[in-house]
Structures are given as structure tokens and as C-alpha cells.
N, C-alpha and C positions, 0 to 999 in steps of 0.2 A: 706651317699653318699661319692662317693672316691672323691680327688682330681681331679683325671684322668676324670673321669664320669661327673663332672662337669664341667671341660673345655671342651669336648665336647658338652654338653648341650649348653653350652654359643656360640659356635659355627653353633650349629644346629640350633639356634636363629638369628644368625647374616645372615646365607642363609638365611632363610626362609622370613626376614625380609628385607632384598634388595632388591629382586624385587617388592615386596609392593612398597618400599619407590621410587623407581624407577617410576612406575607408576601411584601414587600417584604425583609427581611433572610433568607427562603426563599431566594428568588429570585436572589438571587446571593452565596451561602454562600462563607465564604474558603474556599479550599484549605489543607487541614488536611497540617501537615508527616507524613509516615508516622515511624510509629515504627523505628527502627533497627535490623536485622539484625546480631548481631555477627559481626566475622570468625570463622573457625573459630579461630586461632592467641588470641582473646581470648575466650572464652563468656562471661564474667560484667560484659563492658562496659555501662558505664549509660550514660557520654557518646562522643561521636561526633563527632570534629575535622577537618578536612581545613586541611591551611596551604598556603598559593599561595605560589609563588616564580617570582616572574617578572623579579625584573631583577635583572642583575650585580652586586650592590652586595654587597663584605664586610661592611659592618654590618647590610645584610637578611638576608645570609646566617646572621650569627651571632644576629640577632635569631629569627629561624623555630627557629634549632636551640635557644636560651634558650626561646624558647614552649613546644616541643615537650616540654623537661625540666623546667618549671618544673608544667607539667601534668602531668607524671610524678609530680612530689612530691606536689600536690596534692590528686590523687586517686588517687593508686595504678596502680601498672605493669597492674593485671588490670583497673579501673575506667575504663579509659578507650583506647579506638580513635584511636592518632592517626597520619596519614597527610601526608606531605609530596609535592606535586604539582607538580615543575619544569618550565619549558617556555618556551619564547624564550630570552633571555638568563639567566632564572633556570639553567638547566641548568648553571653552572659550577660550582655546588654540588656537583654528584655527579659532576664530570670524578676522574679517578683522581688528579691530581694538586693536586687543591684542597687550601690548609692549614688546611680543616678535617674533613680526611678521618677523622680518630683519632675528632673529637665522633658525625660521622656515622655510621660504624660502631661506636659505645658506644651509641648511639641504637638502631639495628638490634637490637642484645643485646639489649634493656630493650623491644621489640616494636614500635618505631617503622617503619613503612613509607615507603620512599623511591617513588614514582612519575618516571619520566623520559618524556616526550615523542619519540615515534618519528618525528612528522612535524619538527620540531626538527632530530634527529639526520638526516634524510635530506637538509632544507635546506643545514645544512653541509656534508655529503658532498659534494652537488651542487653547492655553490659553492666549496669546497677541494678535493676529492679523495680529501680524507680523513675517515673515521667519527671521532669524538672517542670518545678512551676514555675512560669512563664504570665508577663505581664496580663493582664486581658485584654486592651489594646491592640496588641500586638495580633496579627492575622496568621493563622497555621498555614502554609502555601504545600506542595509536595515536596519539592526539590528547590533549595534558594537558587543555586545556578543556573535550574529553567527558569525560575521566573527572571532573572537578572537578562537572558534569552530573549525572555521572551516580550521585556519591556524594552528592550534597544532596537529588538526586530520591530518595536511600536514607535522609534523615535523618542526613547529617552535615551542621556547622554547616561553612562556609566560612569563615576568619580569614585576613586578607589583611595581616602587619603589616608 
């Protein structure tokens, strides 16, 4: 086989092999994040945060509520949707007698959203007797893990620090 003969060849590879590949990246297209809905309480949000709190830890605890402020500076109190999403163990963050209840509620001020976990709060019920009091800020949702679902299927980022 000539030179000639074979660069052709190589060519008649390359068509034939394009529109394959072309269709082939049709064929199973990534799922495209949707664009972000702002809450009513933020209309001019560009970014869109959700922070997971899921275990008891006072350094996670202060750590989520540093994230939360540190993104407040960053881009501004009207720039940005951030939502804090307790549940399991994370819930002792918004018990009424956490001592970081002051940062929590400065947070709230400045438009930060607290989510709490209702199947959570019924577990303990059901194993103490008693409902845990829980910030008033703080929002009762059903399940934290749907709604953490169900704000990423909305175009928030998820941050788990």
C-alpha cells in the first residue's frame, strides 16, 4: 500500500467516524444543572448555596455558620441564596439552647435560611418523650435529605464542610 493510498484511507476513517462520534455525544447528553429560581426574600441572587449539617460537631457547627458569613462578604447579603439544612445529629445547631444561637440568629438577619428536619425531630420524640426545642427561626421541612434533593434539582450547589 502507497503512501498516497493510505492517507486517504486515514481520511476515509476520519469522515466516516465523525458523525458516529457526533451522535454518539447526542445520545447520552449530560444533564444540564437548571438555572436557579431566587427565593422571593432574595430577587437579585446570582449564586445559590445549600450547607448540610449533619453531625454534632461544635467545630462543624461553627464551621457551616463561618461558610455561611464568609459568603455573605463575599458576594453580598442580596447576591447570594444561602440555606443551612440540619438533620440527624446535625440538628443541635438550631436546638434553642445551642451556644451558637446569637451567630444563628445574626445569620437569619442578614437572610440566611435555617432548614430543620421533621423526621429527626419525631425520631427523638419517639425515643425520649420529648420534642427538642428548636430555634424559631429555624423552618420544620419533612425530610432534610429531600429538601437538600430538592434544592440541587433547583440549582443550588450542595457544600458539605
Amino acid at each position: 500500500m502507497s503512501l498516497r493510498t493510505f492517507a486517504r484511507s486515514l481520511v476515509m476513517v476520519a469522515l466516516v467516524a465523525a458523525p458516529c462520534a457526533a451522535v454518539a455525544q447526542t445520545a447520552s447528553p449530560e444533564r444540564a444543572r437548571p438555572a436557579a429560581k431566587p427565593p422571593e426574600d432574595k430577587p437579585f441572587a446570582e449564586h445559590f448555596i445549600v450547607l448540610q449539617l449533619s453531625d454534632s460537631d461544635p467545630k462543624k457547627e461553627r464551621l457551616v455558620l463561618s461558610v455561611a458569613s464568609n459568603l455573605q462578604k463575599a458576594y453580598g447579603q442580596d447576591r447570594i441564596a444561602i440555606e443551612v439544612v440540619a438533620f440527624g445529629p446535625g440538628i443541635d445547631l438550631l436546638r434553642v439552647a445551642n451556644k451558637n444561637r446569637a451567630l444563628v440568629d445574626s445569620l437569619v438577619t442578614q437572610g440566611v435560611r435555617f432548614s430543620v428536619c421533621g423526621n429527626t425531630l419525631d425520631t427523638i420524640e419517639r425515643e425520649t418523650g420529648k420534642r427538642p426545642k428548636i430555634n424559631p427561626h429555624a423552618v420544620e421541612v419533612q425530610a432534610g435529605v429531600e429538601r437538600l434533593l430538592t434544592l440541587s434539582e433547583g440549582g443550588y450547589t450542595i457544600v458539605r464542610p
